[in-house]
C-alpha positions as YAML, in Angstrom:
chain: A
units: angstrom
residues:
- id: 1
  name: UNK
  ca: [-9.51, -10.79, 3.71]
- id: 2
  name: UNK
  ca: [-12.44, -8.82, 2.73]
- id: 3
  name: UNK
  ca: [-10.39, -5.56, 3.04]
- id: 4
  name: UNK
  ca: [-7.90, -7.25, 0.15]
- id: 5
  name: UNK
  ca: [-10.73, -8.04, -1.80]
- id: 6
  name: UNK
  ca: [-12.19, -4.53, -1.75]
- id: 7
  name: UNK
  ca: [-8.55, -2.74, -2.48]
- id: 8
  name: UNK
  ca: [-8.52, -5.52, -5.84]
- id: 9
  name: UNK
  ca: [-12.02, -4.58, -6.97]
- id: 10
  name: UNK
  ca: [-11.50, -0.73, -6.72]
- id: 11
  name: UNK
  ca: [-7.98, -1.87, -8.58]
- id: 12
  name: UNK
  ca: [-8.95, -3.91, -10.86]
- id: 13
  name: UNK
  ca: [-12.25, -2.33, -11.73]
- id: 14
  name: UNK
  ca: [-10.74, 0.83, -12.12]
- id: 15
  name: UNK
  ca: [-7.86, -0.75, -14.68]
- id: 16
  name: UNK
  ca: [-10.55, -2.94, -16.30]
- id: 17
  name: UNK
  ca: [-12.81, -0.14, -17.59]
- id: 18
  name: UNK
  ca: [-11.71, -0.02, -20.80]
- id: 19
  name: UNK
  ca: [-11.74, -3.63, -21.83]
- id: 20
  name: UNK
  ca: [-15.57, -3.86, -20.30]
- id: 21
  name: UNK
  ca: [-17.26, -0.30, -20.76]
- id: 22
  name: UNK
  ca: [-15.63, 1.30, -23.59]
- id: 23
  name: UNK
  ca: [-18.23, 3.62, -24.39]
- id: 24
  name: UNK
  ca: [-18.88, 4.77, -21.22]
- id: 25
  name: UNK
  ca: [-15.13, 5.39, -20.44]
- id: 26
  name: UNK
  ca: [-15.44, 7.93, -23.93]
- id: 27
  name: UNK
  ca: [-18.19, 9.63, -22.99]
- id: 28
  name: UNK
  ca: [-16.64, 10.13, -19.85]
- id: 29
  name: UNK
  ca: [-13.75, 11.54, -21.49]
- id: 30
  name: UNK
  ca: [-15.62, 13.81, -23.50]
- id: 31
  name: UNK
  ca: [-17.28, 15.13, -20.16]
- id: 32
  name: UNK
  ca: [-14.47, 15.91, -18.21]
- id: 33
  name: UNK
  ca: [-11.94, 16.09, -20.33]
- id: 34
  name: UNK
  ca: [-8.74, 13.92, -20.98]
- id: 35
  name: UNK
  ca: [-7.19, 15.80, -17.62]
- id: 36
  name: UNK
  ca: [-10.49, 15.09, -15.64]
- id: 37
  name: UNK
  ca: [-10.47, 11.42, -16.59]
- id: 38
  name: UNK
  ca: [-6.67, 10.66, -15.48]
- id: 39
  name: UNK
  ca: [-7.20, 12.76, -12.81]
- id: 40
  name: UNK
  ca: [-9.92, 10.81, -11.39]
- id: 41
  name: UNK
  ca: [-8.43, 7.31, -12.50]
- id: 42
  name: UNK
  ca: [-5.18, 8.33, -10.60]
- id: 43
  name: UNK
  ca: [-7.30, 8.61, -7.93]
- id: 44
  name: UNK
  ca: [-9.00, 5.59, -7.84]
- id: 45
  name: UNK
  ca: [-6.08, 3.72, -8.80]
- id: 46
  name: UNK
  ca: [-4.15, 4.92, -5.63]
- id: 47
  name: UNK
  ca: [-6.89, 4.44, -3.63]
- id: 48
  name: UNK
  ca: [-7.57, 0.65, -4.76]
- id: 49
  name: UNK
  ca: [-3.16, 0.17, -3.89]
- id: 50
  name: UNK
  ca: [-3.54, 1.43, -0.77]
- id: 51
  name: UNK
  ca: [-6.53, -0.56, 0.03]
- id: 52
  name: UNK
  ca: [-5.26, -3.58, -1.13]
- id: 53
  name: UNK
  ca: [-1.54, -3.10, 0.61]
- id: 54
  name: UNK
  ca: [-3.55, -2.32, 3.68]
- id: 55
  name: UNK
  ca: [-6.22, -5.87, 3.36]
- id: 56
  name: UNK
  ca: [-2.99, -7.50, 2.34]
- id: 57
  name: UNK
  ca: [-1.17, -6.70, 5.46]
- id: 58
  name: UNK
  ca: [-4.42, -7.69, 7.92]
- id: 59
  name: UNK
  ca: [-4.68, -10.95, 5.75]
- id: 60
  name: UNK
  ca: [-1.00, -11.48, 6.29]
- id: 61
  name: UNK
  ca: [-2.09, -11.75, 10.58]
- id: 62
  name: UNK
  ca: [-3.51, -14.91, 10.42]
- id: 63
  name: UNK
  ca: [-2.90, -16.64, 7.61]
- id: 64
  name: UNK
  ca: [-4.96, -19.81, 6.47]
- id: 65
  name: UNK
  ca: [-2.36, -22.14, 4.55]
- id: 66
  name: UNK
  ca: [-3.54, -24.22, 1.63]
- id: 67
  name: UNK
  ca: [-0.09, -25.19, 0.57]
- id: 68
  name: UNK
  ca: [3.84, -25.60, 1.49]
- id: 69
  name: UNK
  ca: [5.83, -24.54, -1.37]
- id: 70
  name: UNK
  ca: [9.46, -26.76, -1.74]
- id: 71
  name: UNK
  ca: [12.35, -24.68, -0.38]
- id: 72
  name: UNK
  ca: [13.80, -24.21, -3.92]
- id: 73
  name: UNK
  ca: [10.82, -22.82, -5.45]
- id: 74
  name: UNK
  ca: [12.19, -19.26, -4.41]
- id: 75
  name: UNK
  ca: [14.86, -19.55, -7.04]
- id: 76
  name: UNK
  ca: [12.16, -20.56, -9.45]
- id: 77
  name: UNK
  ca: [10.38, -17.36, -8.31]
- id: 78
  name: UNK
  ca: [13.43, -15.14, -8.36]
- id: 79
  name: UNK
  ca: [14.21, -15.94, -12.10]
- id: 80
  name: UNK
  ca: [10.92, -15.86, -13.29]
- id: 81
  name: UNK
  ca: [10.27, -12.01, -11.28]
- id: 82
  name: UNK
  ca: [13.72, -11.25, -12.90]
- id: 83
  name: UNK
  ca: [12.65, -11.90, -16.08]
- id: 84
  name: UNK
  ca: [9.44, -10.15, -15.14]
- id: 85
  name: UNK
  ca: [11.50, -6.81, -14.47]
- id: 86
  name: UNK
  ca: [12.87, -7.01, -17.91]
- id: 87
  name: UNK
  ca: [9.48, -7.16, -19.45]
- id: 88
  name: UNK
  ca: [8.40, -4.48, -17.31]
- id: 89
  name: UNK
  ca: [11.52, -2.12, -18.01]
- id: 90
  name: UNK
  ca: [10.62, -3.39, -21.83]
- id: 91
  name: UNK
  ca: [7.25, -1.00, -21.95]
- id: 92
  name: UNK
  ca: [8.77, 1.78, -21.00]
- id: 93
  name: UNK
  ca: [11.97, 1.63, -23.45]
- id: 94
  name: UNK
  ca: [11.41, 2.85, -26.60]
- id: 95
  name: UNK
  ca: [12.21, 0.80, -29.65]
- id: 96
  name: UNK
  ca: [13.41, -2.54, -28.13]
- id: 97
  name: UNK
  ca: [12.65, -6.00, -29.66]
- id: 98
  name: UNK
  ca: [11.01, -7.11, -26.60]
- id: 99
  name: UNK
  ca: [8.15, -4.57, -26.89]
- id: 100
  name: UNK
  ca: [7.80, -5.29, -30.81]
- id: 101
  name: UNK
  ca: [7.88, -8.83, -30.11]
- id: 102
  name: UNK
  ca: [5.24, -8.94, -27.23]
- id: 103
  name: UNK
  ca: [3.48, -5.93, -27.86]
- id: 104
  name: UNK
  ca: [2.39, -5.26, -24.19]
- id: 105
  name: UNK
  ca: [5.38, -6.69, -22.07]
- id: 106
  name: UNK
  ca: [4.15, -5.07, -18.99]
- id: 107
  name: UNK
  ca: [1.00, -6.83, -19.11]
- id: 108
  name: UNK
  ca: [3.49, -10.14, -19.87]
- id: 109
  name: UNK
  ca: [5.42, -8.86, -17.17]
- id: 110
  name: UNK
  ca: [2.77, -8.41, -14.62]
- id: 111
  name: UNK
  ca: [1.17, -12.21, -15.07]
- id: 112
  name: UNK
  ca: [4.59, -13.50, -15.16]
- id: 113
  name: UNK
  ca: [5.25, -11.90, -11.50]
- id: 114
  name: UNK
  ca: [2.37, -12.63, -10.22]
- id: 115
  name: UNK
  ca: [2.68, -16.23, -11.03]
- id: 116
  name: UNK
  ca: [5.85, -16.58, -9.93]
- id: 117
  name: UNK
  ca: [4.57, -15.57, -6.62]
- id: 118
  name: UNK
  ca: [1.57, -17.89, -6.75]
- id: 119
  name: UNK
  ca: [4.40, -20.24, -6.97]
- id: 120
  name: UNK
  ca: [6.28, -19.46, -3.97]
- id: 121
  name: UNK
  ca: [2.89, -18.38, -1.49]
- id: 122
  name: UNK
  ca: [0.64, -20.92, -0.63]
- id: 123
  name: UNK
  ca: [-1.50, -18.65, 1.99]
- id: 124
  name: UNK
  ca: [-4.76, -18.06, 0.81]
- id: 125
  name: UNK
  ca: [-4.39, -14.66, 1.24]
- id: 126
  name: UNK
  ca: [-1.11, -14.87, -1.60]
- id: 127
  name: UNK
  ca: [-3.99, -16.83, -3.94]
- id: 128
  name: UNK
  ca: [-6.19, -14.19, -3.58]
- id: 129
  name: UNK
  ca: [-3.66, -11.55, -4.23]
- id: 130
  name: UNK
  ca: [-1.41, -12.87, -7.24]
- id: 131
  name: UNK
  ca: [-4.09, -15.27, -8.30]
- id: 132
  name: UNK
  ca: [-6.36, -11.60, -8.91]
- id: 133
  name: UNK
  ca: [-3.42, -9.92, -10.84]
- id: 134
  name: UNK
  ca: [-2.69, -13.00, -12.05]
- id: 135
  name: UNK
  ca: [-5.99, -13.25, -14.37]
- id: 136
  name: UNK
  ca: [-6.58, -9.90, -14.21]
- id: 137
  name: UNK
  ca: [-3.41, -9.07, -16.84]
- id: 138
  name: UNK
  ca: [-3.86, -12.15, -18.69]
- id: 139
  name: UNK
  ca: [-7.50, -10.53, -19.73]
- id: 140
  name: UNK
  ca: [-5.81, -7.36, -19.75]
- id: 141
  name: UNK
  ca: [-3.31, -9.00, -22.32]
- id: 142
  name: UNK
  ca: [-6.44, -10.73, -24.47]
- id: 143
  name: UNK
  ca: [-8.26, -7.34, -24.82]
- id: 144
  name: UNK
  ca: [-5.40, -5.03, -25.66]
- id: 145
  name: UNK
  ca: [-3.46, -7.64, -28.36]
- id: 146
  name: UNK
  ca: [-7.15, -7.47, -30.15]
- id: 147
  name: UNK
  ca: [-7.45, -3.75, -29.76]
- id: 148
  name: UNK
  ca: [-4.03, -3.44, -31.31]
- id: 149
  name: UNK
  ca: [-5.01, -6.09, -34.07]
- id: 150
  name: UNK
  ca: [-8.41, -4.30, -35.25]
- id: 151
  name: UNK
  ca: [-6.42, -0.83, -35.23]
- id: 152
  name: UNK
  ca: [-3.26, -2.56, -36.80]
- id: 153
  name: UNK
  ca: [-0.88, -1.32, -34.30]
- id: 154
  name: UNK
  ca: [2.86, -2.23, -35.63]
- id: 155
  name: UNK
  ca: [5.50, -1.25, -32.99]
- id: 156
  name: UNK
  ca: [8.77, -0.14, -34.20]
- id: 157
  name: UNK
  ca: [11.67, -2.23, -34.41]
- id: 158
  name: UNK
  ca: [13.80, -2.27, -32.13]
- id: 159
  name: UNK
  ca: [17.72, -1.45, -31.37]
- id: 160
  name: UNK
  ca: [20.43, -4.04, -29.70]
- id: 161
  name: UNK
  ca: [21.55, -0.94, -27.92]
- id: 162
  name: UNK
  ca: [18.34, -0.55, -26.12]
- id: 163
  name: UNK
  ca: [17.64, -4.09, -25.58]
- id: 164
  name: UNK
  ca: [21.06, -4.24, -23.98]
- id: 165
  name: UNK
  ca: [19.20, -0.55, -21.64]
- id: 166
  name: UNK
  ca: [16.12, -2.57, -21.52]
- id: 167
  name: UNK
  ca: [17.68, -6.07, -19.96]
- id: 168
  name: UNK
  ca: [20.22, -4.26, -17.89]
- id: 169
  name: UNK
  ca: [18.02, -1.77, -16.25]
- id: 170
  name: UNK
  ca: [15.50, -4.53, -15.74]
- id: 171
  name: UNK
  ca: [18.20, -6.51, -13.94]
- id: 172
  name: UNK
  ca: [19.56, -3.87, -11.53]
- id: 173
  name: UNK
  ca: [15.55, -3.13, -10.93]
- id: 174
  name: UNK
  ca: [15.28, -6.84, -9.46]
- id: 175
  name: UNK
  ca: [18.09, -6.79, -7.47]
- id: 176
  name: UNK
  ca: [17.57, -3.93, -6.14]
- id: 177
  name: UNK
  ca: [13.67, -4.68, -5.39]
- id: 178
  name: UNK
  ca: [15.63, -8.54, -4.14]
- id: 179
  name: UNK
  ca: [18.04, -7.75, -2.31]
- id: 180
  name: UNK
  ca: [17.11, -4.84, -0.54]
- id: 181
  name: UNK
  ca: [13.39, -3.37, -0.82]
- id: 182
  name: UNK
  ca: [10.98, -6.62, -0.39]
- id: 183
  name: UNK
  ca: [12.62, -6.94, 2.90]
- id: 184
  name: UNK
  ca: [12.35, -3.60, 3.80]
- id: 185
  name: UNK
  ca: [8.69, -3.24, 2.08]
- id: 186
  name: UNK
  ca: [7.16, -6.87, 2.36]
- id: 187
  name: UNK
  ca: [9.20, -7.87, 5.45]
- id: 188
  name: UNK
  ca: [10.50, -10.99, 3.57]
- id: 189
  name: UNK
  ca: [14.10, -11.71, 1.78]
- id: 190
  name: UNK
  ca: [13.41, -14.21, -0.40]
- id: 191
  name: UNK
  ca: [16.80, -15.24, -0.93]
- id: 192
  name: UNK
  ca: [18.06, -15.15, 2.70]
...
C-alpha cells in the first residue's frame, strides 16, 4: 500500500502544482522555459503512473476488504464510466456543448470514473486509489472553474455535429476499454 500511496503523491502533487504554488510554478517557467517545465512535468507525471500502477498491483496481492459491492452495481459502474468517456472525449473536441456547458469535462469526467469505481471496489486498496482521484479532480474542478471565472473564460459554442463526434467516439472508447482492454490491462471484465 505504501508503494500506491507514493505513485498518488508524485501524481497528484505533480498535477496539483498549479492550484497550490502558482507562483512558484511561474517562476519556474520563466527559468527553464515553457519546454523545460513540460519536459520535467512529463516526467514526473509518468513516473508518479508507473508508481502508482506498480503499488496498485502489490496492493491488489492481498487485499483487505472493507466492503461487498451488490452484483448489479457493475452496470451502475459501466454507465456511469460510459458517460465518463464522453466527458473525457468532450475536452479534447473542439466546439461541443458539453465542453461549453461544463467547462472542464475531463476533470467531470475523471471524478465521475473514479466514483463509479469506488462504487464497484470495496478493497481498501480501490478506496485508496479512486477515493485519491476521486477528490483530487473534484479540487482540481473547484480551482480551475474559479481560474476561468476571474479571467472570464467563455468557451465557444458548440456544434450538433461534433457533439454527435464527441458522444460517439466517447462510446466506442468505453467499449473498447470494456470489452476488451480492462481485461487485458486490469485482469478484470467487468461485464463477464
Amino acid at each position: 500500500m505504501a508503494v500506491l500511496v507514493l505513485g498518488l503523491i508524485i501524481f497528484i502533487g505533480v498535477h496539483s502544482i498549479r492550484i497550490v504554488a502558482a507562483p512558484w510554478r511561474d517562476a519556474q517557467i520563466a527559468r527553464f522555459g515553457i519546454v523545460g517545465w513540460r519536459a520535467t512535468f512529463a516526467v514526473l507525471s509518468l513516473a508518479g503512473t508507473v508508481v502508482t500502477i506498480y503499488g496498485y498491483a502489490l496492493a491488489r496481492r492481498s487485499p483487505a476488504f472493507v466492503w461487498a459491492p451488490p452484483f448489479w452495481m457493475a452496470h451502475v459502474t459501466a454507465l456511469l464510466t460510459a458517460i465518463a468517456f464522453v466527458f473525457i472525449a468532450a475536452s479534447y473536441v473542439r466546439g461541443n456543448h458539453i465542453r461549453r456547458s461544463l467547462g472542464h469535462p475531463l476533470l467531470y469526467g475523471i471524478a465521475l470514473w473514479a466514483f463509479a469505481h469506488l462504487l464497484a471496489n470495496g478493497t481498501l486498496n480501490d478506496i485508496v486509489l479512486f477515493g485519491a482521484l476521486f477528490l483530487w479532480s473534484l479540487a482540481l474542478l473547484i480551482a480551475s472553474t474559479r481560474r476561468d471565472r476571474h479571467a472570464g473564460v467563455v468557451y465557444p459554442p458548440g456544434t450538433l455535429s461534433r457533439d454527435a463526434l464527441v458522444v460517439s467516439t466517447g462510446i466506442v472508447a468505453w467499449a473498447i476499454f470494456v470489452f476488451y482492454l480492462h481485461g487485458l490491462l486490469i485482469g478484470v471484465r467487468p461485464l463477464g
